[in-house]
N, C-alpha and C positions, 0 to 999 in steps of 0.2 A: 567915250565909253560906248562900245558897240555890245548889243544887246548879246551876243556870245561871251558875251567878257563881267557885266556887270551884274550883282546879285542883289536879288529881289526880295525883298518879305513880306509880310503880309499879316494881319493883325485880323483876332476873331477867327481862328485858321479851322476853329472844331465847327463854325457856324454854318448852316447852310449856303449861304451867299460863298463865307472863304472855299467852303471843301469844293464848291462848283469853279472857282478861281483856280486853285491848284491842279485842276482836270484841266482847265484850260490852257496853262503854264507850261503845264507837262508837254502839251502838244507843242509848244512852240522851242523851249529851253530844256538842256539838260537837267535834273533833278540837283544836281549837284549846285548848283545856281542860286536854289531856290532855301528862304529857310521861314520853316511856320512857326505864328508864335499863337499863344493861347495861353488863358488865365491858369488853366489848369494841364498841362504838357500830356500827361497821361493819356487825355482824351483823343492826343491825336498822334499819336506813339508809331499806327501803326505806319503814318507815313514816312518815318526815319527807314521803315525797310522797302523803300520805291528809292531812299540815298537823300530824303531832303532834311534840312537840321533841323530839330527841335528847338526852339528857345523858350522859357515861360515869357509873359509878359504881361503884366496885372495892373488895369488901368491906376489901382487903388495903393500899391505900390511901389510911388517911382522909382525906388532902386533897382525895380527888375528890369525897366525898360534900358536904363542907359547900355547894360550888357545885350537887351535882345536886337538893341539898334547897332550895336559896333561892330564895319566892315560893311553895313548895305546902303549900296548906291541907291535903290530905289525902292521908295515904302509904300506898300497900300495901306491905307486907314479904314479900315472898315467901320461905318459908325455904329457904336455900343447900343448894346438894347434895354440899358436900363434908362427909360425914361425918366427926364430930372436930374439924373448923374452925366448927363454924357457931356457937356461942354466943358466941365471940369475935367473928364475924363479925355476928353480930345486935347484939351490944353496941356495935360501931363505928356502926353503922348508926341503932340510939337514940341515942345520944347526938348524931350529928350531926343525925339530926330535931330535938331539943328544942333544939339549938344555934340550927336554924332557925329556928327557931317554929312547927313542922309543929304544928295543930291539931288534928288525926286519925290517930293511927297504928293500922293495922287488920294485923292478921299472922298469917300461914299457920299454923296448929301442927299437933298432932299428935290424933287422936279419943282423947278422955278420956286429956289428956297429966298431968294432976297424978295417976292410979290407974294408968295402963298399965305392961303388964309387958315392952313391947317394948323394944328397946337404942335404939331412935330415938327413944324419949318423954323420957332425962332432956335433952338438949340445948334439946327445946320446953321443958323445965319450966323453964330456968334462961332461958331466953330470955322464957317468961310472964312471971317474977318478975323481970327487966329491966325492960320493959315496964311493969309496975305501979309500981317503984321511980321511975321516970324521971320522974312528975308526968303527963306526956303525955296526952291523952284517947285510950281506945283501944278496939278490939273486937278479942277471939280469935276466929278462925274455926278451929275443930277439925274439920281436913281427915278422913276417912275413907279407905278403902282407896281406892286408882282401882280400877275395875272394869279398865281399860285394865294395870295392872299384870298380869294374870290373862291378859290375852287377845293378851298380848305372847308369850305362847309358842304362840299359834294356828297359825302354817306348820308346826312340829314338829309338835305334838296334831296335826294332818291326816295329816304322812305318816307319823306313827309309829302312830297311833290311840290314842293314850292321853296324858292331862293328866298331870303330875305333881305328889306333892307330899305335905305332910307335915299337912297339917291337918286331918285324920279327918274326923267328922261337923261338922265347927264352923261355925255358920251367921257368913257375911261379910254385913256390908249394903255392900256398895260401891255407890259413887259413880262417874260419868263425871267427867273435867276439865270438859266443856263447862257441867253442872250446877252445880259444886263453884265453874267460875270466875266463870258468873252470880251466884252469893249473893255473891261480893266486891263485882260490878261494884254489887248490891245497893245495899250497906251504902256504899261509898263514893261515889254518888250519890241517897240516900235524903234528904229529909226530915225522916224521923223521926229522932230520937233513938235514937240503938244505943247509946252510947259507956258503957262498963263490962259490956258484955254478954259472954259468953262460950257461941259455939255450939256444940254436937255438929253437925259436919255428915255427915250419912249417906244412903243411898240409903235410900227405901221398901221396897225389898224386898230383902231378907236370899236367901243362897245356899249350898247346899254344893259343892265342888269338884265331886261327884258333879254335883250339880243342873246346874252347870255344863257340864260334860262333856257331858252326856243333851241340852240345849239348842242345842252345836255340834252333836252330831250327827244331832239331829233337821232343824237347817236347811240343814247341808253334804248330811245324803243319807251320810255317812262311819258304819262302827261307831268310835265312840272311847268310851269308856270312864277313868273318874279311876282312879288307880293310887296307892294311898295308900303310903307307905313311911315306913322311920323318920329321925327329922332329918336323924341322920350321915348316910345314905344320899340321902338329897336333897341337901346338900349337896355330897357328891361330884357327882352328876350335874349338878349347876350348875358345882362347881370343871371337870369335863369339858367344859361349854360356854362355855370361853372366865373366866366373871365371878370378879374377884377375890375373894379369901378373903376379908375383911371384908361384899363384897357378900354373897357367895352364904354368910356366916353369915347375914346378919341379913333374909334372905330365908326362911331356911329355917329360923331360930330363930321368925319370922313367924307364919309358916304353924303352928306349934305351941302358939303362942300361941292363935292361932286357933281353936287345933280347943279349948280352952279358952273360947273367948266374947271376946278381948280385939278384933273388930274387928265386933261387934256392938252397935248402937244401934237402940233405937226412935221417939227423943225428935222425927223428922219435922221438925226444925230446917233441914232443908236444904229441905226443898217448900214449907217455911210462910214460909221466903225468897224464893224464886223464884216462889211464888203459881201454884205446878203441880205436878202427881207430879213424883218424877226420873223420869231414862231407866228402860224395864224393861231388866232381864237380856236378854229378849228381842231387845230395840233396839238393845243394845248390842251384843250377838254379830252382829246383822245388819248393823250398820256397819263391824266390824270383818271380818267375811267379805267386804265390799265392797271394801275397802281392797288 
């Protein structure tokens, strides 16, 4: 199966993460190749006129999948973001690939999901060991922080002056999606041989909230300053802005992990995919100041 010949799909196609995959896909395969699927089809309609297929496919039910999988050699899993549904929802999903005969199942996880001490690592670990169980030929891709998580509270940090947050000194290597979604587009039109491989993907250069901070406000021209505080207390400030208590725990249990080391990697897994540095910190702050 040579990557001009074999068709690719991809699950969560409306999501940030996918629609930065299918940019990436485009640049390497013909549209015709490719087919997206989403819980709800409408949402990504408009890419059927770039020539790529529509399929629905609804973690919740599996009779949508066996059709969205029939005819693709190689599936990406994007993992689901409803927290507490997704190993269920990843296991509907294996099984109707190898139903298929998907020959490649490549799947989002979580950076160092079999050690991590985060609440979103066991649902990747029980999803890895699907995955392997299943017979399927497969590659992990061990997603890292998004740096884009961090710089999602940029409009506050400006007019309040200060980052928040619970993760002391603890160096993050995050990643962009844009980076994170090239190493998929990678792997599932590569050539080579991946399949039983298992990636750390991280950004090059490691960060402290601090470091972060100092970088907005170096390019904004703003004083902003990181403002460390303890969990509980970032937690309320999140349950303050609006995000549910499940979220803004496991945001703010994160971030203390963090300041621990659990979202630090040096292993360059992700550039030695892409065959580039990632973004810097730098590039990153100045896209999103653009924004």
């Amino acid at each position: 199966m040579t990557s001009n010949s074999r068709k690719i799909a991809l699950t969560g196609a409306s999501g940030q993460l996918g629609q930065r995959v299918i940019d990436s896909l485009l640049a390497k395969v013909p549209a015709s190749q490719l087919i997206a699927t989403a819980r709800t089809p409408e949402k990504i309609q408009p890419l059927a006129e770039k020539g790529i297929e529509i399929r629905q496919a609804d973690y919740e039910r599996p009779e949508t999948l066996a059709s969205a999988f029939a005819g693709v050699d190689a599936l990406l899993l994007i993992s689901a973001s409803e927290i507490g549904k997704r190993a269920a929802q990843h296991e509907a999903v294996i099984e109707a690939a190898k139903a298929a005969g998907v020959k490649l199942l490549v799947y989002t996880s979580l950076l160092h999901a079999d050690s991590s001490p985060l609440s979103l690592a066991e649902e990747h670990r029980q999803s890895e060991a699907a995955i392997k169980a299943s017979g399927i030929p497969y590659v992990i891709l061990r997603n890292g922080w998004y740096i884009e998580n961090h710089l999602a509270s940029l409009p506050v940090a400006l007019q309040h002056g200060a980052f928040l947050g619970s993760a002391g000194e603890g160096r993050i290597s995050g990643a962009t999606r844009d980076d994170l979604a090239e190493a998929a587009a990678v792997i599932l039109t590569s050539e080579t041989d991946h399949t039983g491989r298992t990636y750390e993907l991280a950004g090059d250069e490691a960060y402290t909230l601090a470091e972060l901070a100092a970088e907005v406000a170096r390019q904004s021209g703003k004083a902003i300053a990181y403002q460390d505080m303890p969990e509980s207390a970032y937690k309320d400030v999140l349950l303050g802005a609006g995000l549910p208590e499940p979220v803004a725990q496991m945001i703010a249990s994160s971030d203390t992990f963090a300041s621990q080391g659990a979202l630090y990697d040096d292993s360059h897994d992700l550039s030695k995919l892409i065959g580039r540095p990632t973004a810097s910190l730098k590039d990153a702050v100045a896209q999103a100041l653009k924004a």
